[in-house]
C-alpha positions in Angstrom: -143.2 -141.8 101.8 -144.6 -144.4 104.4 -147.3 -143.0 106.1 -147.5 -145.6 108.8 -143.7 -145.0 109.6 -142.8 -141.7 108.7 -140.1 -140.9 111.3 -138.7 -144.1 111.2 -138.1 -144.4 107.0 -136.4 -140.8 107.1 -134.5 -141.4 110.5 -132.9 -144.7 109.4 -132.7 -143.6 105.7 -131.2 -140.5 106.3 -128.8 -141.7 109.0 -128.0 -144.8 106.5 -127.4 -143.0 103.6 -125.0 -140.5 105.4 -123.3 -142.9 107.1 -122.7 -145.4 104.2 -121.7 -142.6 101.9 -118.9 -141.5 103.7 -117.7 -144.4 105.3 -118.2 -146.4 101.6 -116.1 -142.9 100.2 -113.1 -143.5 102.9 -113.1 -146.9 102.0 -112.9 -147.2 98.2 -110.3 -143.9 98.2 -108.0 -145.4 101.0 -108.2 -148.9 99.3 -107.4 -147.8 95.9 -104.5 -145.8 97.2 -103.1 -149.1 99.5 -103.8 -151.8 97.2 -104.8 -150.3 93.4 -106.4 -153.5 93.2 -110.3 -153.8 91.8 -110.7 -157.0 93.8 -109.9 -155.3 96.8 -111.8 -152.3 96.0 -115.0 -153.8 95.1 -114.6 -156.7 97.6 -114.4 -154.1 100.2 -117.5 -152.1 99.0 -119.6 -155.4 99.2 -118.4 -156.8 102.6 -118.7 -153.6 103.8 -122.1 -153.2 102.7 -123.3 -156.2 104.4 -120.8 -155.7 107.7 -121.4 -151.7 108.3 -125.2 -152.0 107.4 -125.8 -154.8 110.1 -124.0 -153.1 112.7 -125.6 -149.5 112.2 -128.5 -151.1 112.3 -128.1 -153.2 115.5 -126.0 -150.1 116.9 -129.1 -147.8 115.9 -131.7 -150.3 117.5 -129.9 -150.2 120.3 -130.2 -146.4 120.5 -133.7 -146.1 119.9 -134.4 -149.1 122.9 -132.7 -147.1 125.1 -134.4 -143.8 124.2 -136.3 -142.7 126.9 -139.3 -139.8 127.8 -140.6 -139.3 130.8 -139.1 -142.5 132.5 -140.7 -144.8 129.9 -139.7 -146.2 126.5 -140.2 -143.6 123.7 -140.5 -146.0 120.8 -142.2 -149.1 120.5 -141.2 -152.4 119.3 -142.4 -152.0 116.1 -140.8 -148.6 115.7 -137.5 -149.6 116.6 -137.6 -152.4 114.4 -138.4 -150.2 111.6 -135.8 -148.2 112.0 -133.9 -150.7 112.3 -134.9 -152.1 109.2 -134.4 -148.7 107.7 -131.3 -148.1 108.7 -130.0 -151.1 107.3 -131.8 -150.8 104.1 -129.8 -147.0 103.6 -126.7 -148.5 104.5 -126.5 -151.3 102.5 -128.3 -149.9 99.8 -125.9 -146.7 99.5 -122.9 -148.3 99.5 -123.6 -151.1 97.1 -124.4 -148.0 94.6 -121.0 -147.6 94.6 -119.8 -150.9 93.7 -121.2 -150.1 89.6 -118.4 -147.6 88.6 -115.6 -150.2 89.6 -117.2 -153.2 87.8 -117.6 -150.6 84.2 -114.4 -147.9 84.6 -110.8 -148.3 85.1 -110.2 -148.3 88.7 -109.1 -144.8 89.2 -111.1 -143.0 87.2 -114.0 -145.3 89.1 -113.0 -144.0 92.3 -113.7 -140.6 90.6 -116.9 -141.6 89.4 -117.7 -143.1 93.3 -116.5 -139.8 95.1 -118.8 -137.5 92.7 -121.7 -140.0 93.4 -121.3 -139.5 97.0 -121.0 -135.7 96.9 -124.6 -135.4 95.0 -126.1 -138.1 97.4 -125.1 -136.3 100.4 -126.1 -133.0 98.7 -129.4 -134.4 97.3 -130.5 -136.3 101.1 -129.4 -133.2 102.8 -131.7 -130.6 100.8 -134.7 -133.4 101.2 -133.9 -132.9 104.9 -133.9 -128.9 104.8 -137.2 -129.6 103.1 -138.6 -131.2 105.7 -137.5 -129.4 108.6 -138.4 -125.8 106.1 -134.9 -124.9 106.7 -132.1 -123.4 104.5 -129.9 -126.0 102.9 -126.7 -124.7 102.4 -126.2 -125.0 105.8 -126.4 -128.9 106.2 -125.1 -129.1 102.8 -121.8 -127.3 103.6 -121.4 -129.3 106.9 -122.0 -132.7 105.4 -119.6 -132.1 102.0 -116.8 -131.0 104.6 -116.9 -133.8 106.9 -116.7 -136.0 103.3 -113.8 -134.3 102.5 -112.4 -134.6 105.2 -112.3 -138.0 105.7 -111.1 -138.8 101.7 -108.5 -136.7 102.7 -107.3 -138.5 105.6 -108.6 -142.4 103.9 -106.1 -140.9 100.8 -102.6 -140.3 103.0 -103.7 -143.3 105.1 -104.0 -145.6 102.1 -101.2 -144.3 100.8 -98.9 -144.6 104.1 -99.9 -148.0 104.3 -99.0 -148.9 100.7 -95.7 -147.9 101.0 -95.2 -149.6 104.3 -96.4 -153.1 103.2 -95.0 -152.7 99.7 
């Protein structure tokens, strides 16, 4: 771990790995079931990549300017650059991850690969963080796998409304 920025790596990490997980897995399951198109599916993970990543990051730098204690600034400059940084790095970094599967497997078994991937990833970062705060996991696990599901479930009946609308 970064011992000069400690809060900021697992702050932006952590909130960039979450968020590009589950937005990536919403994504690539409501695509598939629109489009059942590769191209769209792996275009999507790559512009979104780029695209959600910036603007967590600037939405997130934003946040952590505006963070006040005791009437003054609570991070620095440096610190909310950092995160910044961070942030992006989780983001972007997460949901490219995703983007192997479709290139090597047939699209729908790729999408199956993706959603396990996320699962363990979530799982994995949210044990770190019970770790860390010497905390029970199953807690944080359970909440974060639900809120996953969750929103495959409504990106699957979305994607599939939509492709029977357009087609």
């Amino acid at each position: 771990m970064n011992n000069k920025f400690p809060n900021q790596l697992v702050t932006g990490v952590s909130f960039g790995i979450t968020s590009g997980v589950i937005t990536a897995l919403g994504m690539i399951v409501g695509l598939h079931e629109a489009t059942s198109s590769r191209l769209a599916v792996f275009a999507g993970i790559v512009v979104m990549a780029i695209a959600d990543g910036m603007a967590d990051a600037a939405g997130f730098h934003v946040v952590e300017e505006a963070e006040l204690e005791n009437g003054r600034a609570k991070h620095n400059t440096r610190e909310v650059w950092m995160t910044t940084f961070f942030t992006f790095l989780g983001v972007c970094g997460s949901i490219l991850t995703f983007a192997v599967p479709i290139l090597i497997y047939e699209l729908g078994f790729a999408v199956i690969v993706d959603i396990v991937w996320g699962i363990l990833l979530i799982v994995a970062l949210n044990i770190y963080i019970a770790k860390l705060k010497n905390e029970s996991a199953i807690k944080l696990v359970i909440e974060h796998v639900s809120l996953a599901v969750v929103v495959i479930t409504i990106s699957y009946f979305t994607g599939k409304l939509i492709g029977g609308w357009i087609q």
